[in-house]
Every structure is written in C-alpha cells, then in structure tokens.
C-alpha positions in Angstrom: 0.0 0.0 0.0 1.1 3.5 -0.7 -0.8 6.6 1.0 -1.2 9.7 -1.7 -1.7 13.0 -0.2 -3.2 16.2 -2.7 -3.2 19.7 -1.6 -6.1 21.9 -1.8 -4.6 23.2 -5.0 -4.8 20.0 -6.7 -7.9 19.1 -6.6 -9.4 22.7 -6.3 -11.9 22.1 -9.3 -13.6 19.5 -11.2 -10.7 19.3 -13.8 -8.0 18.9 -10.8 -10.0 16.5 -9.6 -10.0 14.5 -12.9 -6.3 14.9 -13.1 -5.5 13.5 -9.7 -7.8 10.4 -11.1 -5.9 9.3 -13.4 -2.1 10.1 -11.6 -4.3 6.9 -8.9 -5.4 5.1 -11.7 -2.0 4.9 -12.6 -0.8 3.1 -9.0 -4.3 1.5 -8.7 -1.6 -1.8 -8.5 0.2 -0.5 -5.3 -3.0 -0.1 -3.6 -3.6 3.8 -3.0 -5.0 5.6 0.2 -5.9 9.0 -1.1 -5.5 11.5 1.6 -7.0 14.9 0.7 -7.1 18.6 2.2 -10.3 20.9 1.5 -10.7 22.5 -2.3 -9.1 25.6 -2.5 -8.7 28.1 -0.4 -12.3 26.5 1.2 -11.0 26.5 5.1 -10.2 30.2 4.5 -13.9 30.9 3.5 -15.6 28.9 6.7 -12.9 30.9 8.5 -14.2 34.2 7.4 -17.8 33.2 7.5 -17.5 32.4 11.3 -15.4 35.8 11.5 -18.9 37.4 10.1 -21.0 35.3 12.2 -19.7 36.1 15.6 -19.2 39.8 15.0 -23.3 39.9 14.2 -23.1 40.0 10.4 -25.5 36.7 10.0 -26.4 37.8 7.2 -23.3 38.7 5.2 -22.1 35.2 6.5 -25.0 33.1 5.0 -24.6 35.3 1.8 -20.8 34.1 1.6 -21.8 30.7 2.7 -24.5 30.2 -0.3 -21.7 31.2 -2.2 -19.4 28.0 -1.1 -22.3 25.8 -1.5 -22.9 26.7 -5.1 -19.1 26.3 -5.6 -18.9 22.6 -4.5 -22.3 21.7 -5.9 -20.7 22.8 -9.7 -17.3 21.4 -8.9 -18.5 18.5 -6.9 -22.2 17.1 -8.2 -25.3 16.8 -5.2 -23.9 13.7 -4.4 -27.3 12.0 -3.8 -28.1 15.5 -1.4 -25.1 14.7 0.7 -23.2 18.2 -0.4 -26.4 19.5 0.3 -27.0 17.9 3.8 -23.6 19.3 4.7 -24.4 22.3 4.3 -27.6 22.4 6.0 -25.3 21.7 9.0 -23.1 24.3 8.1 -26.1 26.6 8.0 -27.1 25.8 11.3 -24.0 26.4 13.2 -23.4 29.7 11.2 -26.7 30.9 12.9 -25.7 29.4 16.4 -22.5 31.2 16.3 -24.2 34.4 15.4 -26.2 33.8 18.5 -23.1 32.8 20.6 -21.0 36.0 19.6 -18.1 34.0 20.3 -16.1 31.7 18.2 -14.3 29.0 21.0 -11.3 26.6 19.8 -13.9 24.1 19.5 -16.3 25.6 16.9 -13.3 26.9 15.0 -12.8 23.0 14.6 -16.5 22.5 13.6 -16.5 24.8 11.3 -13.2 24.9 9.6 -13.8 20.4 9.3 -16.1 20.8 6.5 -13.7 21.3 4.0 -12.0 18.1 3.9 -15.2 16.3 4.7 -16.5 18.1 1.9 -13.7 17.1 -0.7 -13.1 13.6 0.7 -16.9 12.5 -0.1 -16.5 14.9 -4.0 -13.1 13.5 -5.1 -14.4 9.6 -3.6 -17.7 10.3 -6.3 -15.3 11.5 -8.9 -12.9 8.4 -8.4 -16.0 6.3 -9.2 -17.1 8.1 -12.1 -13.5 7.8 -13.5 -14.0 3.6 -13.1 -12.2 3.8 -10.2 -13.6 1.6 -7.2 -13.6 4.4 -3.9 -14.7 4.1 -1.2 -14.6 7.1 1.9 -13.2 7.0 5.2 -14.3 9.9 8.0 -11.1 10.6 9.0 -12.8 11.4 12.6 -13.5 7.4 12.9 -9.8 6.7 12.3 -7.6 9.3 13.5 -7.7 9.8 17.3 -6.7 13.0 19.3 -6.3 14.6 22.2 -8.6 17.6 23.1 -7.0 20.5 22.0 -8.4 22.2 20.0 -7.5 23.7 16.8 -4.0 22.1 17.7 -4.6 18.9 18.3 -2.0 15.9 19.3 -2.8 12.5 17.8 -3.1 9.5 20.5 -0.8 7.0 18.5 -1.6 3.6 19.4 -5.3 3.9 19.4 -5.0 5.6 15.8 -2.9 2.9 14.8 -5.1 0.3 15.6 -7.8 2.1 14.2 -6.7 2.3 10.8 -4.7 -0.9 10.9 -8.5 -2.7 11.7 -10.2 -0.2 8.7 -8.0 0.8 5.9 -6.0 -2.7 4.5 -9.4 -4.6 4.3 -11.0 -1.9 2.3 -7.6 -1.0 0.5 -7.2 -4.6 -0.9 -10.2 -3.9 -3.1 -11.3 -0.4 -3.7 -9.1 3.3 -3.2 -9.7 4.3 0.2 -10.4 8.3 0.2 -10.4 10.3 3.2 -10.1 14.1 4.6 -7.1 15.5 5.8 -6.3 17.3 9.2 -9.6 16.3 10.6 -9.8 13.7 13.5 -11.5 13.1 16.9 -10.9 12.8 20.5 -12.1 10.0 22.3 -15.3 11.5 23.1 -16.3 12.1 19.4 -15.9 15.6 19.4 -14.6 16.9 15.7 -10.7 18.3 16.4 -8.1 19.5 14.0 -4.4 18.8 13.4 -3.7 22.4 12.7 -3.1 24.3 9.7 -1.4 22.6 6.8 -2.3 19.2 8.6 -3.6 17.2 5.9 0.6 16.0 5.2 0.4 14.9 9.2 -2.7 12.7 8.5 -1.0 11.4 4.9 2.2 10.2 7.8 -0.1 9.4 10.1 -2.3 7.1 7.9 0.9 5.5 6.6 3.2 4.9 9.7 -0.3 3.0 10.9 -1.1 0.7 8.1 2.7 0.4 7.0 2.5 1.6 4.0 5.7 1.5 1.3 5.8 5.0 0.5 4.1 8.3 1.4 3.7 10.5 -1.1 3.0 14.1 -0.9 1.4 15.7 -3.9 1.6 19.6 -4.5 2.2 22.4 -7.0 5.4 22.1 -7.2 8.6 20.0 -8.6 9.6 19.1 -5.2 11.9 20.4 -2.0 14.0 23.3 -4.2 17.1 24.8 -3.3 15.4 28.2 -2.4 12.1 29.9 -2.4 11.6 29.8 -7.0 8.8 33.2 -6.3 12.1 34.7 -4.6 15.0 33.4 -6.3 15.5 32.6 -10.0 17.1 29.5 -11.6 16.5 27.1 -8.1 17.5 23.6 -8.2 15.0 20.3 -7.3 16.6 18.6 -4.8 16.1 14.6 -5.7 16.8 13.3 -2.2 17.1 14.4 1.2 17.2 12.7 4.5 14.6 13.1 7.1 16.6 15.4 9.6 17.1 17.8 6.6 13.6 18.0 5.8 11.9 18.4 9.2 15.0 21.3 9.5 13.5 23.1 6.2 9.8 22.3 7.2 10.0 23.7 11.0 11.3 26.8 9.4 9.5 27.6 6.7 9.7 25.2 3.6 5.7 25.3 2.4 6.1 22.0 0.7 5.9 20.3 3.8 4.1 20.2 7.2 6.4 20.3 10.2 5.1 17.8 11.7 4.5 15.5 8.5 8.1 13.3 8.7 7.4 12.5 12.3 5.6 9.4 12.3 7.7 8.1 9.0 10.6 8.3 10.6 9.4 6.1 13.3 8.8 3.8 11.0 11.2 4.0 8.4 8.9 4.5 5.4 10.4 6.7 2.6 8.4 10.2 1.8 7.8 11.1 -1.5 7.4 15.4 -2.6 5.8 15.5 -5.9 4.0 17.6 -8.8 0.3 16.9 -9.5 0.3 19.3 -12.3 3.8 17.6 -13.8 3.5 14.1 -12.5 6.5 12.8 -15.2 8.9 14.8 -12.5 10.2 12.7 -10.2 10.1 14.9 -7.1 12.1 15.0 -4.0 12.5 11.3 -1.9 13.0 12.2 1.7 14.5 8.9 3.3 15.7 8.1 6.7 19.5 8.0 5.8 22.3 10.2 5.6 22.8 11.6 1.7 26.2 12.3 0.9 26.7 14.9 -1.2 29.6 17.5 -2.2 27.3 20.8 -1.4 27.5 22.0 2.1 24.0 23.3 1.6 20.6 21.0 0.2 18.1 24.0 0.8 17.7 27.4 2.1 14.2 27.9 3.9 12.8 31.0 4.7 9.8 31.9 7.7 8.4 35.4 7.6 6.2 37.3 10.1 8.8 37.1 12.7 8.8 38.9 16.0 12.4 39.3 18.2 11.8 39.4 21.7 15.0 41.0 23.5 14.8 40.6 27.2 17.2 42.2 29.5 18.2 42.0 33.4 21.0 43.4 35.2 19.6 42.1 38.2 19.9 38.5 36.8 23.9 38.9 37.0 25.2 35.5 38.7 22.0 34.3 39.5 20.8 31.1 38.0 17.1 30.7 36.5 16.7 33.2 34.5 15.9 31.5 31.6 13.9 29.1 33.3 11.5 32.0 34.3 11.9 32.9 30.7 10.5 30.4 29.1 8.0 29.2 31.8 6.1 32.4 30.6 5.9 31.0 27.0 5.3 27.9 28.0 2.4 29.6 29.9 0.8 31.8 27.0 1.5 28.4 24.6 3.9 30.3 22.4 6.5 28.2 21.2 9.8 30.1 20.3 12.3 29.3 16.8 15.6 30.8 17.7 17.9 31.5 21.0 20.7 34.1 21.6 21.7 34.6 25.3 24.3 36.2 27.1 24.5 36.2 31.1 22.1 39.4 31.3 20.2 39.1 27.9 17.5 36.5 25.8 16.9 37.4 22.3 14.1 34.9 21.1 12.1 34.7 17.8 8.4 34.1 17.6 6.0 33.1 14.9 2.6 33.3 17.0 3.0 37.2 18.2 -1.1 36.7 19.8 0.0 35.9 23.1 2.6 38.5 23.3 1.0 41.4 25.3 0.9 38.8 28.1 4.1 37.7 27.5 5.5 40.9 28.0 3.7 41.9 31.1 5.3 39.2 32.5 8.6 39.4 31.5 8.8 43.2 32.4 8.2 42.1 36.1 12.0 41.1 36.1 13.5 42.9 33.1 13.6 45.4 30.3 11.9 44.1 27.1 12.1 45.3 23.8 10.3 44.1 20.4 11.4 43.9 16.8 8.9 43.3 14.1 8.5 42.3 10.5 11.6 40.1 10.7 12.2 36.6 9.2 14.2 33.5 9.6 16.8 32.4 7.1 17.9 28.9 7.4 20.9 27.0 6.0 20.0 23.3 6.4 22.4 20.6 5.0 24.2 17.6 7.1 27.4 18.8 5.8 27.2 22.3 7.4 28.5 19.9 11.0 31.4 18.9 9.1 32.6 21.9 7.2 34.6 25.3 8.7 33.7 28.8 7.6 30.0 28.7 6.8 29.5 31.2 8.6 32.4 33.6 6.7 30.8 32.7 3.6 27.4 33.6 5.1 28.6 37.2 6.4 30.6 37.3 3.3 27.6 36.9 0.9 25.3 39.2 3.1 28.1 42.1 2.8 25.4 44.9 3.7 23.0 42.8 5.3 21.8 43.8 8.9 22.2 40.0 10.5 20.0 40.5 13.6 20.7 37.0 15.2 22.3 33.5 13.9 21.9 30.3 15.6 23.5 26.9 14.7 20.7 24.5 15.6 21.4 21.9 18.1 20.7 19.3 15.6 24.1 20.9 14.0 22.1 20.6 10.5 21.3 24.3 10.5 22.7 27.6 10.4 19.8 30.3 11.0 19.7 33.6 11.1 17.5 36.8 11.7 17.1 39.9 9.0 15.2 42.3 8.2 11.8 41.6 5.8 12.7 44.3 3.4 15.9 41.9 3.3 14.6 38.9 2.3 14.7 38.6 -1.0 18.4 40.6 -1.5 19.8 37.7 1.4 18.4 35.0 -0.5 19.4 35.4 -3.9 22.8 35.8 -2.3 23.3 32.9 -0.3 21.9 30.8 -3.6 24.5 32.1 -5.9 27.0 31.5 -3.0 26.1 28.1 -2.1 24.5 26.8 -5.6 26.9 27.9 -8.3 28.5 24.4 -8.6 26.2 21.0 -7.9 26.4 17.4 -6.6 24.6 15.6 -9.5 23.4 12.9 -7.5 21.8 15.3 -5.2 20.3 18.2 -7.3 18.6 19.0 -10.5 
C-alpha cells in the first residue's frame, strides 16, 4: 500500500480532480490511500464566514456561505443531497454562532472540518465516475486525538489500531479516500491537526497501516534549493534525509508540514514530494539515511512574520534561573519560540505566534527590560554537511556584505545555520546565499 496526499490546489476544481484520477489510476496496482485537504482556499472561506458570524453580520455570512455551497455543488455534483446535507449543517451552526457571539477553539474545529469532509466525499464520487472503485473513510473514525483544539495531538496507538483494523481490508479492493487534518478525540468531538495538517494525517495514515511509500502531492517539482517566487534559476533537490527536511519544514519550507516526517521516521517509510500538475517529475524522496553529497548546503528555507523578543536583566547577574523563568512564561501563554541568543544578562528569542505576546510581556517586564522587533524573518541554511565543514558562517557574512544579521543560531541538531534579517531583506539575502552556495552542484543530489 502507498498513501497519496493532494493539496487543496490540486484538486481545487472539477478538472483537478479529474487529473489526480488518473495520476491513482496509474498506482491503482500499489493499492492507494488518497489522503485529501479541502478545495481551495475553502477553510479560509468557513474561516471568514465564522469571522462574520460572531461579529453579528449573519447575514453577510450566510450570503458568503450560499456562495461556497454553489461552488462545490458545480465542482462536486449533489452527491445523492449529501453536499447539500452538509451544508444544511453548516447553515445551522453559522446561525448558532451568530447567536453565541463567540467563536471558541472548539467551533473553530466544527467549522473549519467541513472542507476536507466536503472534498473527501466529491473526489471519492469523482474516483467512481473515473471507473475507479472508492470508497470514503471519516477521518474522525480513524484518527484519534487529544482535546486541544484547533491544535490537536494524535493518541498514536489507538489511531494505529484504528486504521490498521479499517484501511487494508478496504484497501485490498477499492481506493480508500479520506479528509485530511480532521480527526476526533475519544469522546467524538470533531478536532483538527492544525493548519497545513492534511501532510500529518497522509504520515499518520501511513506509519499505521505500514505503508511503502508516502507521497506528498503539491504544485510544485519538489523540496528546491530556495524559495523559486524569490530566487531565479533554483534547483529540485532529488533526495534528502529526514533530519534535513523536518529542519527546512519547522522553518519555513511550504512544501511540507512540520510535523509531517514525524511518524515516517518512526517507521522508516520513505516520503515522496511530488508535482500533480507535472506528474512525469520525479520529485524530491526524503528517506531516513544520511545523503552524501559535495554541497554543504541542500536547501535554504525562509519563515516570515517574525517577531524578536529582546529581554534584559541586570539584576539576573550570577544568579541562575533566569531563563527558566523565561521560558516558563511562554510555555504559559502556549507560544512556542524558533531561535535562542543569550548572554549572562540578555535572551533574544524569535516568535511566529506574536497573539499571546501582550501577556508575554507583562510578565517578562516584572524582572527585566523588554524590547520588540517586528517584521523580521528567519533564514535557514539546512544541509548535514554544514556539522562537518569550517567557515560557513564567513561565507554567510561574506555573501550578506550589507545585510543587517540581527541574530544567527546553529541549531542543536548541528544541521542548521539560521539567522535573523530584516523583511525588506529577504529577497536581496536570499538570492545571495543561492548564488554563493548553488553555483556548482552534486549531481546525485540536485537537478
């Protein structure tokens, strides 16, 4: 068995959803478990329909919502009223939101579930009408989580048993469809695996039936050697090992979801990055194994919208705890943090999730001076060669001659060199570091 994960763009019409068809129909012999996420940009609609809702626009948010219906009843068919039936549902909690005024963690998870339960039942109809035998799996009876919400932590061995018990009897006969980063917790309540978490249910859904291969189907060739929107000319990177990818995923690479690699590591089941638009490229194999390779550096990775927290305390001189009490208030305000400089008096951390902040600093200001930089971003170096190889860092500073570096870390992991910069130096860093680092390449590596 092999699972095969599409993106929203890729099956974002009726056409897409034709064309992902026939890329199964052409491993209907390695016994597929389609794993989709919602059509389109279909989360971000419920999203802002709930957004009316709660702020007393009813109206304006059943308006938008008719809209949405009509757009999977022409993409999608009636499905013998099920389309239909869903979005009766969706009607009614739209109006019991407007009542509420509030949108909680929990009905942030109702809501934003439809669209995978949406596209899972359209693309299992379309699979059918393309002479493909489908059949589709709720997600929420298979995968099993914890309860929190809009963030929520799958319970491994009960999932595993789950879908080791539903999906290789059904999988032996028919293509097993299901929703991405939907599940449940044990008491049946609808959760979410977070944003982008339709790749984390593709792993999951393999590591538990063992699948061969997981393959990750999006718009584009692969993991590249650089953002292609920002830099011209990148490279596909043909193979990667799994500490290199979950590096370029945690900070920033979009083709991936942190979290996805996790569970195929565990099991030692190769991941697969590929095009659904050009599905004659072979895409990027991530596999649990060290790659040798002549480059120092496989990718650069880039995470925007970053805030620098700079925290300051004389009064912490020879004392010990400080950063204890540091990050006990993140902890606190569930705000996780990318990148570390210290000194004996100072913390310079980096954060992607700036909500929490206000609290945060409150806090911190009971015990030190804080300041706060924003609209910065993360670059990241990753490669396993950057560990074995002096003056990466020269050849950074060197390439960035007139580029404010705000911070740079070497991860613990020793796979990563990050650093902080300006956003209005993005771009300028980037291009850069690729012509510093890419000018010559390993040919059993790159593209």
């Amino acid at each position: 068995m092999i699972v095969m994960k599409f993106g929203g763009s890729s099956v974002a019409s009726a056409d897409r959803i034709r064309h992902v068809a026939a890329i199964v129909a052409n491993r209907r012999q390695r016994r597929p478990v389609v794993v989709v996420s919602a059509m389109g940009k279909t989360t971000d609609r419920l999203l802002e329909i709930a957004g009316h809702a709660v702020a007393g626009r009813r109206d304006k948010a059943l308006e938008l919502l008719r809209a949405l219906e009509q757009f999977h009843l022409e993409e999608g068919g009636s499905l013998d009223g099920r389309v239909e039936g869903l979005f009766v549902e969706l009607s009614e909690l739209v109006r019991g939101l407007a009542m509420l005024g509030e949108l909680t963690p929990r009905s942030i998870d109702a809501i934003s579930s439809y669209g995978e339960r949406l596209s899972s039942l359209i693309v299992a109809e379309a699979f059918r009408q393309a002479g493909l035998g489908a059949v589709h799996v709720d997600s929420r009876e298979v995968i099993v989580t914890d309860s929190r919400h809009t963030q929520a932590s799958p319970l491994f061995d009960e999932t595993y048993s789950r879908l080791q018990a539903a999906i290789p009897p059904l999988a032996g006969k028919r293509v097993v469809v299901m929703g991405g980063f939907i599940a449940s917790d044990r008491n049946g309540v609808t959760t979410t695996l977070g944003r982008g978490g339709s790749d984390f249910t593709a792993s999951i859904a393999g590591a538990g039936i063992g699948a061969e291969e997981i393959q990750i189907w999006t718009d584009v060739d692969g993991i590249l050697t650089a953002d292609p929107r920002v830099v011209k000319g990148v490279h596909r990177v043909k193979v990667i090992s799994f500490e290199e990818a979950a590096e370029l995923a945690y900070f920033g690479a979009r083709v991936l979801h942190p979290a996805t690699v996790l569970p195929a590591i565990e099991k030692n089941i190769p991941v697969l990055v590929l095009n659904s638009y050009r599905p004659e490229v072979d895409g990027t194999r991530i596999v649990a194994d060290r790659v040798p390779c002549t480059n120092v550096v496989k990718s650069i990775s880039t995470k925007r919208n970053i805030t620098v927290v700079n925290i300051t305390s004389t009064r912490m001189v020879g004392t010990h705890g400080f950063l204890r009490r540091i990050f006990e208030i993140f902890d606190r305000n569930e705000t996780s943090v990318d990148m570390v400089s210290t000194s004996e008096v100072s913390v310079s951390a980096t954060i992607d999730r700036p909500a929490e902040l206000p609290k945060i600093r409150d806090e911190l200001e009971a015990f030190s001076q804080v300041d706060v930089e924003e609209n910065q971003a993360i670059i990241c170096l990753v490669g396993d060669n950057i560990r074995y190889t002096p003056g990466v860092s020269g050849r950074v500073f060197k390439a960035l001659n007139g580029v404010n570096i705000r911070m740079i870390s070497q991860g613990a992991s020793l796979l990563n060199l990050g650093f902080v910069v300006a956003a209005k130096d993005v771009e300028r860093a980037l291009e850069a570091l690729h012509a510093e680092f890419f000018s010559e390449l390993d040919p059993q590596v790159f593209e």
